[in-house]
C-alpha positions as a Python dict, from the first residue, in 0.01 Angstrom:
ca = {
    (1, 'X'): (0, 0, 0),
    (2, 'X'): (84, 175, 345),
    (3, 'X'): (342, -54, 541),
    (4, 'X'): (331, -40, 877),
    (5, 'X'): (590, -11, 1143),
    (6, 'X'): (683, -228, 1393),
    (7, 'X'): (630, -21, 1651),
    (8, 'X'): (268, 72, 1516),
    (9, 'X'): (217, -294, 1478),
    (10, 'X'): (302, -385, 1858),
    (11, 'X'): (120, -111, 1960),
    (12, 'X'): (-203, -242, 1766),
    (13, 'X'): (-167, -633, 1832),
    (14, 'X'): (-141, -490, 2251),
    (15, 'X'): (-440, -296, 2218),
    (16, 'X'): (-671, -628, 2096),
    (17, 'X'): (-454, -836, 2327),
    (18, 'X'): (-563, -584, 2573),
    (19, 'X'): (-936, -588, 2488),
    (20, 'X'): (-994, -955, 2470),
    (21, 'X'): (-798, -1011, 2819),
    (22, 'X'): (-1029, -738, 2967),
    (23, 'X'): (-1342, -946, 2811),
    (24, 'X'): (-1232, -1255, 2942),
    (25, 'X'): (-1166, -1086, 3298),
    (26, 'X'): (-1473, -951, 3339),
    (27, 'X'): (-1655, -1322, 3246),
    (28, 'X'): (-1403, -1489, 3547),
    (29, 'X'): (-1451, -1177, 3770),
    (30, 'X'): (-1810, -1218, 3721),
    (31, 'X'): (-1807, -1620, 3788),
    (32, 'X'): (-1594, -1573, 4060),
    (33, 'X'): (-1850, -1299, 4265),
    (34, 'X'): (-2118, -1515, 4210),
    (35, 'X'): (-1964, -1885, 4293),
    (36, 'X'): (-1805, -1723, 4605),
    (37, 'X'): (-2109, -1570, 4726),
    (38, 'X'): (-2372, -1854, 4650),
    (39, 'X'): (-2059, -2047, 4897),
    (40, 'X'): (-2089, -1800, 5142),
    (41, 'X'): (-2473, -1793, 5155),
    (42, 'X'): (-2450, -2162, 5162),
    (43, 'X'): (-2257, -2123, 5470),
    (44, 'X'): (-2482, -1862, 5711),
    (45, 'X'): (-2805, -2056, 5567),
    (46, 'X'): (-2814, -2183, 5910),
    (47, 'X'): (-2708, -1877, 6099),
    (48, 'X'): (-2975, -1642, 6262),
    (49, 'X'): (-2797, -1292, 6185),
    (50, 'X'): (-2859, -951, 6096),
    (51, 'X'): (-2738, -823, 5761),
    (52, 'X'): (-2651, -1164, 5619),
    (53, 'X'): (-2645, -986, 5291),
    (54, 'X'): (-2406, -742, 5388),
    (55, 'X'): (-2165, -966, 5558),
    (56, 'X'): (-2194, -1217, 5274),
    (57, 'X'): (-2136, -959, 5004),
    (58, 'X'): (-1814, -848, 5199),
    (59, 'X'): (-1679, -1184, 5194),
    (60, 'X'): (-1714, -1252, 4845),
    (61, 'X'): (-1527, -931, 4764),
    (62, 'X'): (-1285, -1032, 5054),
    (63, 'X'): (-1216, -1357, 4849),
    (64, 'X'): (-1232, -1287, 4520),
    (65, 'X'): (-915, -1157, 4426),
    (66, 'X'): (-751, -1456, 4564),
    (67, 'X'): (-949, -1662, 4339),
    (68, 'X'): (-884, -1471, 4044),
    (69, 'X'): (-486, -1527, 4093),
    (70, 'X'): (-523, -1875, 4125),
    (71, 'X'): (-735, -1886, 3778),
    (72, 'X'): (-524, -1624, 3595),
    (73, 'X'): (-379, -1893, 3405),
    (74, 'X'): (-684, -1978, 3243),
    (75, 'X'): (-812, -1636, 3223),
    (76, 'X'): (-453, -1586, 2993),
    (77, 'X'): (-489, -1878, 2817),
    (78, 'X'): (-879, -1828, 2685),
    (79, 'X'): (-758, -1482, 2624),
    (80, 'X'): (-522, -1569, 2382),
    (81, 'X'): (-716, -1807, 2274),
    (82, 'X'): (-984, -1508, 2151),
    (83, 'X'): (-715, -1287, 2038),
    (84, 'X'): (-565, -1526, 1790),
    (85, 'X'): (-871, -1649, 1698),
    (86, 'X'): (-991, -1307, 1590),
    (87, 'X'): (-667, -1205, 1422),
    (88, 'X'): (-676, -1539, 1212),
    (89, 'X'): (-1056, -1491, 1095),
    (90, 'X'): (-967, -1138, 990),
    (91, 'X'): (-657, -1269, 813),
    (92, 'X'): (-453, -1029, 982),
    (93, 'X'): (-150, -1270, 993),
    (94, 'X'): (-163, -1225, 625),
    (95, 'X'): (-148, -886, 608),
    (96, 'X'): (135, -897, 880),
    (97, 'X'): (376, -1110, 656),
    (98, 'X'): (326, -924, 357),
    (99, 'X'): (406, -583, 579),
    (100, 'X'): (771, -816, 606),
    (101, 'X'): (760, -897, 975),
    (102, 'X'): (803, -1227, 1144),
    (103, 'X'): (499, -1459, 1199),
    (104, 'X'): (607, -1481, 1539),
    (105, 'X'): (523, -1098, 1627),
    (106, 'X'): (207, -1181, 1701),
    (107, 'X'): (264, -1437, 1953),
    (108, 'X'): (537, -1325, 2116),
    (109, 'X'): (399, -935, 2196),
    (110, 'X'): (119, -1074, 2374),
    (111, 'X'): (299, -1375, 2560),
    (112, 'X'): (593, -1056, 2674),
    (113, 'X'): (282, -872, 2840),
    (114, 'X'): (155, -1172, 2957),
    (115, 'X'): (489, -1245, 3131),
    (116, 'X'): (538, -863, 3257),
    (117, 'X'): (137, -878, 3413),
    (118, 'X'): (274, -1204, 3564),
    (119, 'X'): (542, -997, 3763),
    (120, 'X'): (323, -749, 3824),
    (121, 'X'): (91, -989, 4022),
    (122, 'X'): (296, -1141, 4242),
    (123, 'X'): (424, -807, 4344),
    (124, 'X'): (163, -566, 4355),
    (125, 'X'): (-147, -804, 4341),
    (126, 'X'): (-71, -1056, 4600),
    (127, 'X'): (-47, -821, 4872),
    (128, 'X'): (-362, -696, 4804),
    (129, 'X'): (-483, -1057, 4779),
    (130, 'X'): (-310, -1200, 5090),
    (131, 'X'): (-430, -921, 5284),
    (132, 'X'): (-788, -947, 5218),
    (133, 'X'): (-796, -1319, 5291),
    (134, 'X'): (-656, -1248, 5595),
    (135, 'X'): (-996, -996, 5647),
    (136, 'X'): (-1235, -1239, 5506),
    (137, 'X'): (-1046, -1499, 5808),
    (138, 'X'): (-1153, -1212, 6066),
    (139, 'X'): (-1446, -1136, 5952),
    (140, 'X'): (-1592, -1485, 5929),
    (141, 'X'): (-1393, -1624, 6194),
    (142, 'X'): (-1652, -1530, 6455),
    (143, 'X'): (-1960, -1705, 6242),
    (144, 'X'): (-1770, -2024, 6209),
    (145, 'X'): (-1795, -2319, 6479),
    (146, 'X'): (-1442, -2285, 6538),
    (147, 'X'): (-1360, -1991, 6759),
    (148, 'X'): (-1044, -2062, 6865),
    (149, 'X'): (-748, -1787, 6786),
    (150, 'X'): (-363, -1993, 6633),
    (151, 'X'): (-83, -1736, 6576),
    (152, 'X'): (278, -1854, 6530),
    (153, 'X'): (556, -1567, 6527),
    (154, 'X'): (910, -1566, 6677),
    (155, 'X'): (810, -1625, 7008),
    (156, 'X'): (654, -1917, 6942),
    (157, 'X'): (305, -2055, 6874),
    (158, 'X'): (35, -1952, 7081),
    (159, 'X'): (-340, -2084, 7102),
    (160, 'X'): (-602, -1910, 7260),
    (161, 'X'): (-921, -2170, 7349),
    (162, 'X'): (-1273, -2084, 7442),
    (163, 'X'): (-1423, -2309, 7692),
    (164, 'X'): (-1720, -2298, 7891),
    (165, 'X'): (-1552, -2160, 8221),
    (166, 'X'): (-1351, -1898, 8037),
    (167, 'X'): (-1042, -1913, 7818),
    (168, 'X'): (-692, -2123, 7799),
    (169, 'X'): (-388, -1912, 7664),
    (170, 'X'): (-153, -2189, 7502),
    (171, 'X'): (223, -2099, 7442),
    (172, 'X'): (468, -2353, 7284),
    (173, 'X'): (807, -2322, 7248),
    (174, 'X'): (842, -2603, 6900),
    (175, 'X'): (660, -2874, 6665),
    (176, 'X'): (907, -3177, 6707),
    (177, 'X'): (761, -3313, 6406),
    (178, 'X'): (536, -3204, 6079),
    (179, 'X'): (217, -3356, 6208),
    (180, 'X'): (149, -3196, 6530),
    (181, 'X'): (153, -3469, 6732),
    (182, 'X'): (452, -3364, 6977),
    (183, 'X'): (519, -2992, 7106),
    (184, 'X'): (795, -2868, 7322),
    (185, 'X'): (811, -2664, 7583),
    (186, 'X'): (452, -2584, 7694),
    (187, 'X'): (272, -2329, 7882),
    (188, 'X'): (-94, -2294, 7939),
    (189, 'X'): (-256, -2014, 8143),
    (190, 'X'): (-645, -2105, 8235),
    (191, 'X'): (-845, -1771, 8255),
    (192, 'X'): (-1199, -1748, 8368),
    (193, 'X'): (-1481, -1536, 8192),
    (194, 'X'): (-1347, -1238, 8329),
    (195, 'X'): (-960, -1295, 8273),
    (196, 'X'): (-863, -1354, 8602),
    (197, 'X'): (-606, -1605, 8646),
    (198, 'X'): (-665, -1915, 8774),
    (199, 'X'): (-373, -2206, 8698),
    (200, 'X'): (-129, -2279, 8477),
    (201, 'X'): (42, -2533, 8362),
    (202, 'X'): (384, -2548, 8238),
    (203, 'X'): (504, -2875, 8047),
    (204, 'X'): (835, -3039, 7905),
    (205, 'X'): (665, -3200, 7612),
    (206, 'X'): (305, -3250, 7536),
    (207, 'X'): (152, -3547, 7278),
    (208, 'X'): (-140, -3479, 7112),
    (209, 'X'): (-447, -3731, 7024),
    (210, 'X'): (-669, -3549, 6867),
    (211, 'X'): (-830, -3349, 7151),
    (212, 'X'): (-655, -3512, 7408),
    (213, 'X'): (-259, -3358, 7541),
    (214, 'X'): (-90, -3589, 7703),
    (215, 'X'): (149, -3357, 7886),
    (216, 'X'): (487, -3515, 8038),
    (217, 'X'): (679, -3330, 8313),
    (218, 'X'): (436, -3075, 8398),
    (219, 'X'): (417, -2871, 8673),
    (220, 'X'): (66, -2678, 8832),
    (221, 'X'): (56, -2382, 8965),
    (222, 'X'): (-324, -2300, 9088),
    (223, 'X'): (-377, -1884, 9186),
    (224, 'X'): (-374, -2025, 9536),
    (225, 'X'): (-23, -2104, 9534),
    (226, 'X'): (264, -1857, 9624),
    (227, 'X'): (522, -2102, 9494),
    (228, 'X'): (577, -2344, 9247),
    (229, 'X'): (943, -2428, 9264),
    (230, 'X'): (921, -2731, 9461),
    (231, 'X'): (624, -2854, 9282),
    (232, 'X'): (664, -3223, 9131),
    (233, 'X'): (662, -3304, 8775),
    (234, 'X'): (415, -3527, 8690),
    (235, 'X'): (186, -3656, 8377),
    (236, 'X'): (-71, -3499, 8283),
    (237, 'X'): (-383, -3538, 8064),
    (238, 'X'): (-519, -3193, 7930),
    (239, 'X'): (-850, -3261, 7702),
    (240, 'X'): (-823, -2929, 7421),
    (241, 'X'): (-1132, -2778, 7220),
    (242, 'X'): (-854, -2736, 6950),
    (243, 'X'): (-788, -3064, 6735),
    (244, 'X'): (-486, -3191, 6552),
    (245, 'X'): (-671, -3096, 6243),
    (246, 'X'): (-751, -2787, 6300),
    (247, 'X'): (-326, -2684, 6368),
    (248, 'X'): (-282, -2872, 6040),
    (249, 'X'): (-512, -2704, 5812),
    (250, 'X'): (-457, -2317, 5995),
    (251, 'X'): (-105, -2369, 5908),
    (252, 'X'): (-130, -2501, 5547),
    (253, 'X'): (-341, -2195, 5477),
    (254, 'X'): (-59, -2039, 5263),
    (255, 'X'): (-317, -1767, 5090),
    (256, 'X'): (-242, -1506, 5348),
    (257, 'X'): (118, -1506, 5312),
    (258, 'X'): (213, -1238, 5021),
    (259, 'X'): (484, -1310, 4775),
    (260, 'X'): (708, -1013, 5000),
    (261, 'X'): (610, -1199, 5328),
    (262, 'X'): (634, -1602, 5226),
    (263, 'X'): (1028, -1591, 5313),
    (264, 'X'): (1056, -1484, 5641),
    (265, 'X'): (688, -1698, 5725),
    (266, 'X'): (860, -1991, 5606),
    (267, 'X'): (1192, -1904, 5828),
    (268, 'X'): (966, -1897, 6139),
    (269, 'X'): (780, -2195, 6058),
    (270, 'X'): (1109, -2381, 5981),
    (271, 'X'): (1231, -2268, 6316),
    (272, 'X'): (932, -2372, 6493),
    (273, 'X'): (967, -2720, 6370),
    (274, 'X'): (731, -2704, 6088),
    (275, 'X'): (846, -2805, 5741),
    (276, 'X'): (591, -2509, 5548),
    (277, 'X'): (575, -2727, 5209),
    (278, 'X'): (268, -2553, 5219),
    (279, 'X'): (420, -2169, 5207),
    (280, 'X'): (722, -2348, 4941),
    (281, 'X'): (469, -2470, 4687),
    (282, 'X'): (306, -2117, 4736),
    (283, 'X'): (636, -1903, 4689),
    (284, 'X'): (703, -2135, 4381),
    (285, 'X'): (374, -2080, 4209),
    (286, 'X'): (431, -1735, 4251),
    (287, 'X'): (805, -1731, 4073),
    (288, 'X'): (663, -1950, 3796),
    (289, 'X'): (333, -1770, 3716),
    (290, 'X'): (514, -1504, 3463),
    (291, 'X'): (627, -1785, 3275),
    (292, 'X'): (321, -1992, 3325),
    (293, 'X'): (133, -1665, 3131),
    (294, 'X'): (393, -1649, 2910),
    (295, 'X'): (326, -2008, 2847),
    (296, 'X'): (-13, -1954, 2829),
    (297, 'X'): (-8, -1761, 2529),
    (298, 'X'): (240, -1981, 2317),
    (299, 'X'): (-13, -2244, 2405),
    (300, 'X'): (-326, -2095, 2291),
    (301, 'X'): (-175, -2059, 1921),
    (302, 'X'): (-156, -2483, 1908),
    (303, 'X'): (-534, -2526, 1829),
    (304, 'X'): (-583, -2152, 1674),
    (305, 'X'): (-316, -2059, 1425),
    (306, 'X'): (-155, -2390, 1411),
    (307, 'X'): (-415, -2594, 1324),
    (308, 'X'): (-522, -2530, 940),
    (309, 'X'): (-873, -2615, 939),
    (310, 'X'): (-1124, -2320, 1093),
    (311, 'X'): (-1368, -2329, 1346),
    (312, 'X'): (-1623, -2091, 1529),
    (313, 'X'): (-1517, -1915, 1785),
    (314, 'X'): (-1744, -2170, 2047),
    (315, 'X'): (-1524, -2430, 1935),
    (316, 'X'): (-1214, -2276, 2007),
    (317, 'X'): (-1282, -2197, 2378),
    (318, 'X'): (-1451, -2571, 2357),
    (319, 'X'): (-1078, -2658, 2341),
    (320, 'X'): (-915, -2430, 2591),
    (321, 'X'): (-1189, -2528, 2831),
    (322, 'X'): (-1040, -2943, 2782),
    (323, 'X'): (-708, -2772, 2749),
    (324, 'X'): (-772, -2618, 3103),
    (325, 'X'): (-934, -2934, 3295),
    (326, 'X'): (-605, -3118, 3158),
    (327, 'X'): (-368, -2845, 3299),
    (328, 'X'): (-559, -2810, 3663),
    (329, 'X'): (-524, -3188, 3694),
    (330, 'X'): (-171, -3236, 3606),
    (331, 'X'): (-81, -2917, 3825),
    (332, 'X'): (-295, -3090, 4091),
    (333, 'X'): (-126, -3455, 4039),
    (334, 'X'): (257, -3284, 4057),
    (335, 'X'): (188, -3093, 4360),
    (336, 'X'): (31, -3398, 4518),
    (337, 'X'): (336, -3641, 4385),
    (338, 'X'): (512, -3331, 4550),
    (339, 'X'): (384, -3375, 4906),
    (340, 'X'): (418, -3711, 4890),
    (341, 'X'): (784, -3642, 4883),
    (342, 'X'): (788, -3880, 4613),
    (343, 'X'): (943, -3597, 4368),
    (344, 'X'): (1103, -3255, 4559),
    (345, 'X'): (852, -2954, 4578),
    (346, 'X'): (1055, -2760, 4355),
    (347, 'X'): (1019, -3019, 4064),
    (348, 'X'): (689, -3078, 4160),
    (349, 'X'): (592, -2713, 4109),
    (350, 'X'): (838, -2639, 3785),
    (351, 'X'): (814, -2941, 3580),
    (352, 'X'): (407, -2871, 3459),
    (353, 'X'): (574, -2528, 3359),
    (354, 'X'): (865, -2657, 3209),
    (355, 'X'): (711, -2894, 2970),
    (356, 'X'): (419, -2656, 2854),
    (357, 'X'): (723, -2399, 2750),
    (358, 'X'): (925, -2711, 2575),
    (359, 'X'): (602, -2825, 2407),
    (360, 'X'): (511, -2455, 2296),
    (361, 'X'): (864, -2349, 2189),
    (362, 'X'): (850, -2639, 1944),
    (363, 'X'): (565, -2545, 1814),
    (364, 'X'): (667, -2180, 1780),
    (365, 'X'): (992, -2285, 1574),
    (366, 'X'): (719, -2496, 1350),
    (367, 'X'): (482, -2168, 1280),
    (368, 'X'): (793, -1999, 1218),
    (369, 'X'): (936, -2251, 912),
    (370, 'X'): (607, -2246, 756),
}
C-alpha cells in the first residue's frame, strides 16, 4: 500500500478544508446580501427617491463585509464542522493512522489556517471593512432623519447642525465625563442659509439635557458687534437639533475604525474625555479572532470525531447551529458584564476565548490517547 507523506497529507486535508470553508462562505455571503438588503429596503420604504434599487444595492455591498467579520466565527466553526464530518464518513482518519501519523493532523492543519486567515483579517480585511462602513455612513447619511455632521480629531469635537434658518458650527474643546452631559470649552458659530455669519457664542462649560445646553459663562458676539472683549458672561440656554443620544451612539460606532487605526482613535478619544470602551472591546476582538478561529476548529471536532455514534450531515450543523446561539450569547453577556464595569474589558473580551481553547485542548489530549 502507497504511504503517504506528510507533506502530501497537509497539502490534501488544506485543499477539503479549503473547499468546505469556501461552501460555507458563499451560504453566509449569500444570507448576509440578502438580510442586509431586505434592511435597507425596509428603511427607504417610506422614502420617495429615484433609483432606490441602486442606492439600496450599494449599501448592502457597503455593509456586508463588515457583517461577514463579525460572523466569521461561525462561518469557521460550521466549516469545520463539514470538513470533519466528511473526513469521518469516508473513514479517512483511518486511513491516516494506519499511514503512521498523529490523529491530531487533521485538526490541527485546519485550526493553523484558521488562525493564519484570522491574522490575515484583521490586517488586510478590516480596512477594507472599516472603510466601506464609513461609505455606507455617507451614502445613507443624507436619507436618514438625522442630518447632522459629528467629527472628533485633535482639535477637538466639532458638530455641524441644520436648522431651519441655516446652520450652527459647534466646536468643543473636552467631554468632562463618559455620558455627554458636560463639555468644555465651547464655541458655536450660527450661519444662515447662505453661510454668512451671524453670532457666535463662546462658552466655559455647557450641560446638556437632551436637546437643551445649558451654557455657563458665555459670551455673544452678534455680526453687528465690532467687539466682544468687554462683553459679560452670562447663562445661557441654547436648545440643539443634536441629542445626547445621538453623541452617544456616533461615538460607540467602533465599525469604522480599522484594526491599523483603533490606537491612535482611542488616544484622541481618551484625550477628549471619552473613555472609547467601545473602540477597546473592538481592538480586543480583533487580537483574539485568530485564536477564536483557531478555537473554532478544535471545537467543531467535540460533536464530529469525538462523539462515537454517527449522524447525517443535517444533524451535525443542527449542533453547531445550538453550538453558535450558545457562543453569541455568552460573547454578548461578557461584553455586557464588561461595560458594566463589573469585570475589566479585557477579561470581558478574553475569557469566552480562553475557556473555549481550555475546553478544546482537553478534548484534543482525549482524541489523542484514544
Amino acid at each position: 500500500m502507497k504511504r503517504y507523506t506528510p507533506i502530501k497529507l497537509i497539502n490534501y486535508l488544506s485543499k477539503e478544508f479549503f473547499h468546505c470553508l469556501f461552501i460555507v462562505f458563499v451560504v453566509f455571503f449569500s444570507l448576509s446580501l440578502l438580510i442586509n438588503f431586505v434592511a435597507e429596503m425596509t428603511f427607504f420604504k417610506d422614502k420617495k427617491i429615484e433609483n432606490i434599487t441602486w442606492i439600496v444595492t450599494y449599501l448592502t455591498f457597503y455593509k456586508t463585509p463588515n457583517s461577514l467579520i463579525e460572523l466569521s466565527i461561525f462561518i469557521f466553526l460550521f466549516a469545520g464542522i463539514l470538513f470533519f464530518t466528511k473526513i469521518k464518513k469516508n473513514s479517512e482518519i483511518n486511513t491516516i493512522l494506519l499511514s503512521g501519523v498523529s490523529k491530531t493532523l487533521p485538526i490541527i492543519s485546519p485550526a493553523i489556517i484558521s488562525f493564519c486567515l484570522g491574522v490575515f483579517i484583521i490586517f488586510f480585511i478590516s480596512p477594507i471593512s472599516s472603510n466601506a462602513i464609513k461609505l455606507y455612513e455617507k451614502t445613507k447619511r443624507p436619507y436618514s432623519n438625522n442630518s447632522n455632521l459629528i467629527v472628533i480629531n485633535n482639535q477637538g469635537l466639532w458638530f455641524m447642525e441644520n436648522v431651519p434658518e441655516g446652520f450652527n458650527i459647534i466646536k468643543a474643546d473636552k467631554i468632562l465625563d463618559n455620558n455627554f452631559q458636560k463639555i468644555k470649552n465651547v464655541t458655536i458659530y450660527n450661519l444662515d442659509n447662505n453661510f454668512n455669519f451671524v453670532k457666535r457664542i463662546d462658552s466655559e462649560n455647557v450641560n446638556i439635557k437632551n436637546k437643551n445646553w445649558e451654557l455657563e459663562g458665555t459670551k455673544i458676539l452678534q455680526s453687528s458687534d465690532s467687539n466682544s472683549e468687554n462683553k459679560k458672561k452670562i447663562n445661557f440656554t441654547f436648545i440643539s437639533t443634536i441629542d445626547i443620544n445621538d453623541l452617544k451612539e456616533y461615538f460607540s460606532n467602533s465599525d469604522t475604525a480599522s484594526f491599523w487605526e483603533i490606537a491612535n482613535n482611542i488616544e484622541i478619544l481618551n484625550l477628549r474625555g471619552y473613555s472609547a470602551d467601545e473602540l477597546k472591546i473592538k481592538f480586543h476582538k480583533y487580537l483574539s479572532l485568530p485564536i477564536y478561529l483557531f478555537g473554532m476548529i478544535l471545537l467543531s471536532t467535540i460533536f464530529t470525531i469525538s462523539i462515537n455514534k454517527d449522524y447525517n450531515t443535517l444533524m451535525y450543523l443542527f449542533f453547531g447551529l445550538i453550538i453558535g446561539f450558545i457562543l453569541y450569547f455568552l460573547n454578548d453577556l461578557s461584553i455586557a458584564i464588561g461595560l458594566s464595569n463589573k469585570l475589566p474589558l479585557l477579561i470581558s473580551v478574553w475569557s469566552p476565548v480562553i475557556v473555549i481553547i481550555f475546553l478544546c485542548t482537553i478534548n484534543l489530549l482525549k482524541i489523542n490517547e484514544n
